[in-house]
N, C-alpha and C positions, 0 to 999 in steps of 0.2 A: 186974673192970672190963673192958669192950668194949675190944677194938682199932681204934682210930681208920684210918679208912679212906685210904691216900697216894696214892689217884687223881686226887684232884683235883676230883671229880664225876662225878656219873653217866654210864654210857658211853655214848658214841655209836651212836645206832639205825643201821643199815645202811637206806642211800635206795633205796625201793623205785623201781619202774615206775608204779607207782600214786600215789608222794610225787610226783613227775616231772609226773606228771599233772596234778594237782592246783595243781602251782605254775606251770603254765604255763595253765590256767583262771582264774587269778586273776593273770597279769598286765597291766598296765596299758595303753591303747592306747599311749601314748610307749614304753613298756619294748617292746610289739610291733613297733614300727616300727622302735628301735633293732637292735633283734635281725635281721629281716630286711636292714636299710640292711650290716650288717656281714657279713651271708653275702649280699647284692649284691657287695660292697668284693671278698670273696675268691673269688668266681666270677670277675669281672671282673680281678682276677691272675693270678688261674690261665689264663684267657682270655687276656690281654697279655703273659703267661710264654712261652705256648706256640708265640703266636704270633710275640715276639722270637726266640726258638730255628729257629722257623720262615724266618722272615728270616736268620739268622744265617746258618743253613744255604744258604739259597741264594744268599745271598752269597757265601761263602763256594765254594760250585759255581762259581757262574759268573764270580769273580775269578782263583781259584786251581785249580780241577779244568779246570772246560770248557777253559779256553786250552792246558790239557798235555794235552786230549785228542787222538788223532791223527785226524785225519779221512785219513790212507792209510801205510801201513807198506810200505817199498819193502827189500827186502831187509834187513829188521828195523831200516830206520831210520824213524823216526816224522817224516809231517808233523805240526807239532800245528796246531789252530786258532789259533792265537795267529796262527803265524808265515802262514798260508794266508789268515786274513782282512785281515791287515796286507797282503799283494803286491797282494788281490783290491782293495782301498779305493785302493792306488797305480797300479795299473790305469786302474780309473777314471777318477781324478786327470789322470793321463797324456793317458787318452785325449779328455776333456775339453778338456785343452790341445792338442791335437792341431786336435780340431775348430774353438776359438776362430783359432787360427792359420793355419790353412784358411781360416775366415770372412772374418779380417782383411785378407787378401792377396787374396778372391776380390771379399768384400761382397754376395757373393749367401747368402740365408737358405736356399733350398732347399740347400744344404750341411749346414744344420745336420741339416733334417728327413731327408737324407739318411744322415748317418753315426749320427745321434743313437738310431741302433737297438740300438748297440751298447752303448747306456748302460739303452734299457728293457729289456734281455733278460739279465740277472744269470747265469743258467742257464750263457749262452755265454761270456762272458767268464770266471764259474771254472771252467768245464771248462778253458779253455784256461789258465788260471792253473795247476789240479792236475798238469796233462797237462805243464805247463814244469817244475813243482817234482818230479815224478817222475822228468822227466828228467836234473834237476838233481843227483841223489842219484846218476842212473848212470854220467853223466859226470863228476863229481869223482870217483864209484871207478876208474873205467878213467883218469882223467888221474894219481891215484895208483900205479896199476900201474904206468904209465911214466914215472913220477919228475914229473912235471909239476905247477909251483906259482904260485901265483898270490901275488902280495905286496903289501902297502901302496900301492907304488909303483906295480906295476899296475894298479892300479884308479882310481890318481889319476890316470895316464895314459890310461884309458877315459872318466875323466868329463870329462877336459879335453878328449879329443876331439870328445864329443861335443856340450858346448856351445860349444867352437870352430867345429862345424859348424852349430849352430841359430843364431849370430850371423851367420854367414859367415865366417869367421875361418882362416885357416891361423896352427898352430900353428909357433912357430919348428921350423924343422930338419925338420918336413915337407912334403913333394913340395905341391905348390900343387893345387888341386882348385877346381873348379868348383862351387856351390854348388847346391842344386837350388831356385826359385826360389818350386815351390808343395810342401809338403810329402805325403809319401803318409799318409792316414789309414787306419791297421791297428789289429786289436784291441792288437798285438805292440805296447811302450814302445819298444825299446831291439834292438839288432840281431838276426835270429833264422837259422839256416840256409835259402836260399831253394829253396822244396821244385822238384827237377826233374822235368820233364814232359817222358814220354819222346814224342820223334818219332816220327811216322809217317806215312808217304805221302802222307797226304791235307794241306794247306795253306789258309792265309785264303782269302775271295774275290781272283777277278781284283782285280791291280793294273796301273797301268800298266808297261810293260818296261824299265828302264832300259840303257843304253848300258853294253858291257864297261867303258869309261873310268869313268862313276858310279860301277856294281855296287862297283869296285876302288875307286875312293874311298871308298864306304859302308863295305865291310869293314874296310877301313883306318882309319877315323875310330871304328868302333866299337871296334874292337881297342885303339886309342889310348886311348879315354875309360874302355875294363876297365882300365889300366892305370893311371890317375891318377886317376879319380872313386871315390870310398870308396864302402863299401856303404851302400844307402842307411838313414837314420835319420829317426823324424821329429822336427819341430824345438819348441824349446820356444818360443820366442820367432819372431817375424815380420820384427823388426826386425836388416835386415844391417848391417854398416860394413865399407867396403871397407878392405881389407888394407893396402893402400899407402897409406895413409895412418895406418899405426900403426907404431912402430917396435916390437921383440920385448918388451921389459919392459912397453910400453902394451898387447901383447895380453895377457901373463900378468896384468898388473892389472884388464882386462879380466874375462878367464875368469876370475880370485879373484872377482871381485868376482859375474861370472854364478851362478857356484855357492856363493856364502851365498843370492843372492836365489833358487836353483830349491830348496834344500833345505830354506829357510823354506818357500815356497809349499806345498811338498811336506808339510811339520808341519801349517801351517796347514787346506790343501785336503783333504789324506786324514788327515789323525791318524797319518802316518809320520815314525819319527824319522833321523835321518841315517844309521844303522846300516842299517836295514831298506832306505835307496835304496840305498847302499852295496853290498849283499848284491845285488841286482840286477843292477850294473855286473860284480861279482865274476864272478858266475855265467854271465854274456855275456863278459864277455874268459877266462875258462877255457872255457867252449865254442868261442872261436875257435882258443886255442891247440891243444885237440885236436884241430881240422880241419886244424890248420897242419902237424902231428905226422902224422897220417893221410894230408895232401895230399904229404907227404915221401916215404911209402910207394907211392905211385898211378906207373904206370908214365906216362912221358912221347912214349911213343911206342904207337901200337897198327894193327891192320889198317883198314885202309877202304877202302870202296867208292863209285867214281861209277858210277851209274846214271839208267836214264829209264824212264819208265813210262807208261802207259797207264792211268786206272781208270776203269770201266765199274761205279758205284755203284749200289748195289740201290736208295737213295731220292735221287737226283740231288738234289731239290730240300733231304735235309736230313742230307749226309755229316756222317758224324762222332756222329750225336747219340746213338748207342749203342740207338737201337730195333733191337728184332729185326726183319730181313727176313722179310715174307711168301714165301711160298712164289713167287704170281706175281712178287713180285719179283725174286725169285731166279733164275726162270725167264726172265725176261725182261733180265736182266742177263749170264745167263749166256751165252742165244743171241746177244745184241750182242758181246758176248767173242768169242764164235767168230769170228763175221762178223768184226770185225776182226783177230782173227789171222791169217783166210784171204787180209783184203786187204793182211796185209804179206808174207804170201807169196808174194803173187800181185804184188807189186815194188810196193805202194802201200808211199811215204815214209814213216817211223815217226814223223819230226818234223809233220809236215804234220797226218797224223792224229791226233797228241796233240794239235794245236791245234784240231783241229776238235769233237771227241767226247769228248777223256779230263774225266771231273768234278773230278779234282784242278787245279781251275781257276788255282792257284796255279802248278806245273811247267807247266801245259798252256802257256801263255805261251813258255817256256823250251824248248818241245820235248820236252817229259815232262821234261828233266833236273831231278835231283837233286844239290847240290852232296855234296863227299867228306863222306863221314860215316861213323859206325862202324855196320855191322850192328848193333850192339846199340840200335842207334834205332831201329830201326825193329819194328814190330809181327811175332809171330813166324813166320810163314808166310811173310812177305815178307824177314823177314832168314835165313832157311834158304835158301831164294833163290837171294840174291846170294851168298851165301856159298859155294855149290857149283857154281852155273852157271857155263858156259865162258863166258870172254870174249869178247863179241863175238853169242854166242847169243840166240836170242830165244823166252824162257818163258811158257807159259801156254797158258789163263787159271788163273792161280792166285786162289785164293779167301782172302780175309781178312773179318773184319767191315766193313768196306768197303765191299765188293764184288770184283770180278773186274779181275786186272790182266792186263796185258801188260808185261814187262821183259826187258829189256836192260842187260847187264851190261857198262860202260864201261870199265872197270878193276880193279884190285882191289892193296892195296901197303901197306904197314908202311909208313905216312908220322907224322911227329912231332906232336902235338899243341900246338894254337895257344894262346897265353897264355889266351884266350877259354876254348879247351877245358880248357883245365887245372882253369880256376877250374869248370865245367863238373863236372867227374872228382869234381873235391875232393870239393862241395856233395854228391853223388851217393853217394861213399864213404861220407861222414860220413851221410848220410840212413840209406844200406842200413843199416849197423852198428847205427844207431840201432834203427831199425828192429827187426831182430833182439834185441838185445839186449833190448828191451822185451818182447817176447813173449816171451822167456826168462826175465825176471825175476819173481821172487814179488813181485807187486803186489796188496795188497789195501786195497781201499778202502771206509774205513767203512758202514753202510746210511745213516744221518744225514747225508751228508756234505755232500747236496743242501741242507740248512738249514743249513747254515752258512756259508751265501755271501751277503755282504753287499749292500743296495743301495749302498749310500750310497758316499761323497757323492753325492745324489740328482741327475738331468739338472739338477733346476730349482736346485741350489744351484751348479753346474758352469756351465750355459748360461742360466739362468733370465733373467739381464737382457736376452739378445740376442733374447727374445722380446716386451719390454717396447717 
């Protein structure tokens, strides 16, 4: 008897290429449309996959990568863009208020179209954002070197300062101050070192002469006003209230109450949180305290010289402006030099002729005189000078970019430096150091760095209505 077969049934034919064939020549138009509808479905997945992932990704960059990226590494500390476009947007902000408050006190709109440049040109304002926040990193390491810290309370002290001064307000227990009435509009928010500009010889147009009795009021009243007038700031608000009419707890209620409403504006106008103005005020009273620290080290006394001079200018009609002298100018500057040297040899008055010919139209008034000042003010062929010449003698023509001088060396004495100059010394200290210090530093800054400088808040979201 047969063996009964336990497969089940006949086996399964292997499906060719050709079965494949076959079955899809004989399907149905519905069965054809379903078949494609369903590899549309999964192309269109695969398409919306990639492109989620896609998204994702650049979410992702531009949440969490871009903002820790650094747009400048200063002695291997990173600015990142986070913190760069946050100052560049408070900036703005700033200077926007700036300008409305200028407006408001002036009422003239050519104000706005005046400063309002500083809001189209993006470029210049982060430069000078990069250029603070670099400097930022150098002076908190040198203010660490010498134990120097900034606290809490320091900076609560800056901001109350400083909207004590945009109300008008003196703070309790400080000196009373003068308020300034129209505010300066600077790209700068918030106090910055005021860069000095070294003297030299030459001076403004003619003014009129004032009387030795003025001249010593003037000095004297200015002297007084370095001495009680803060540096200047500009202000957030327009609106003053006079001081005597508050007693101390109504001005700290005051100021509480100034700085909820500047640091909302601040959230609202630039997308900055209280941290990041904070860090601003930080960074300004640790840069003062280092000039205060440095201004301790600045001698208080130094050599100076009174002199008068004579200048015989290669372009009379445009000293100072740093063009090169032609040749005939040169020539023709030099032989008027002579000529007047010979005719103070020849017993023509030195004062007489300063008023008549010198183009430092400023001394020429004075008699050529130059008040005391330090050689180091003066431009360097003319401060070698005074520096060497005898007293009483009379040099030249000495040659400067200029032109040709004639001097006389009035004096020369180790006399003390004036409150005025002190503050003078400081600024100047603190510049130099700066100064150096930066070109010493490893500074590198991004190629991108350019594109990562915000407009916004745009002019028209800032000032847009005062155009309306």
């Amino acid at each position: 008897m047969a063996k009964r077969s336990t497969t089940g049934g006949p086996r399964t034919r292997r499906v060719t290429e050709a079965d494949l064939q076959r079955r899809r020549e004989y399907l149905s138009r519905a069965e054809r449309e379903r078949l494609w509808q369903r590899r549309a479905l999964i192309t269109i997945g695969v398409l919306v996959g990639i492109s989620l992932v896609i998204l994702a990704i650049a979410l992702i960059y531009e949440n969490l990568i871009r903002p820790r990226e650094a747009v400048s590494v200063v002695e291997g500390h990173d600015i990142t863009t986070a913190d760069f476009e946050e100052r560049v947007r408070f900036l703005r902000w700033e200077t926007g208020q700036q300008i409305r408050d200028l407006y408001a006190l002036t009422g003239d709109i050519n104000v706005i179209n005046q400063y309002a440049s500083q809001l189209t040109n993006p470029i210049s304002i982060g430069s000078q954002v990069l250029d603070e926040m670099e400097e930022e990193i150098l002076i908190e390491e040198e203010a660490q070197a010498r134990g120097i810290t900034i606290d809490e309370a320091a900076v609560d002290k800056r901001v109350d300062e400083y909207l004590a001064q945009s109300y008008g307000l003196t703070l309790p227990g400080a000196p009373t101050a003068t308020p300034t009435p129209i505010p300066s509009v600077t790209p700068t928010p918030l106090v910055s070192p005021t860069p000095t500009v070294e003297p030299s010889p030459t001076t403004p147009p003619a003014t009129a002469t004032p009387s030795e009795d003025e001249a010593a009021a003037d000095e004297e009243a200015t002297e007084d006003e370095a001495d009680t007038t803060p540096e200047a700031e500009p202000t957030t608000s327009a609106t003053a209230t006079a001081t005597a009419t508050l007693t101390a707890p109504d001005i700290q209620a005051t100021i509480a109450r100034a700085e909820e409403t500047y640091f909302k504006a601040a959230q609202d106008g630039a997308d900055v949180d209280r941290e990041v103005v904070r860090k601003v005020f930080y960074y300004d009273a640790l840069r003062t305290a280092l000039m205060d620290a440095m201004a301790a080290e600045a001698p208080t006394e130094e050599l100076q010289v009174r002199v008068r001079h004579i200048l015989i200018a290669f372009d009379p009609a445009n000293v100072g402006s740093g063009l090169p002298a032609t040749e005939e100018q040169r020539a023709a500057a030099e032989e008027k030099a002579n000529e007047v040297m010979a005719a103070i040899q020849n017993g023509e008055p030195f004062a007489d002729l300063a008023r008549e010919v010198s183009d430092d139209t400023g001394s020429a008034q004075n008699g050529g005189e130059l008040d005391w000042q330090s050689p180091s003010g003066f431009v360097s062929a003319f401060a070698d000078t005074v520096t060497t010449a005898e007293i009483g003698e009379i040099v030249g023509p000495v040659e400067t970019e200029y032109g040709y001088h004639i001097i006389q060396v009035l004096g020369r004495e180790v006399r003390a430096l004036t409150d005025t100059q002190l503050n003078q010394r400081r600024s100047q200290l603190f510049s130099e150091w700066l100064t150096e210090r930066k070109a010493a530093a490893n500074i590198e800054r991004s190629d991108n760095w350019l594109d990562r400088i915000p407009d916004e808040p745009t002019i028209n979201q800032l000032l847009g209505d005062l155009f309306m």
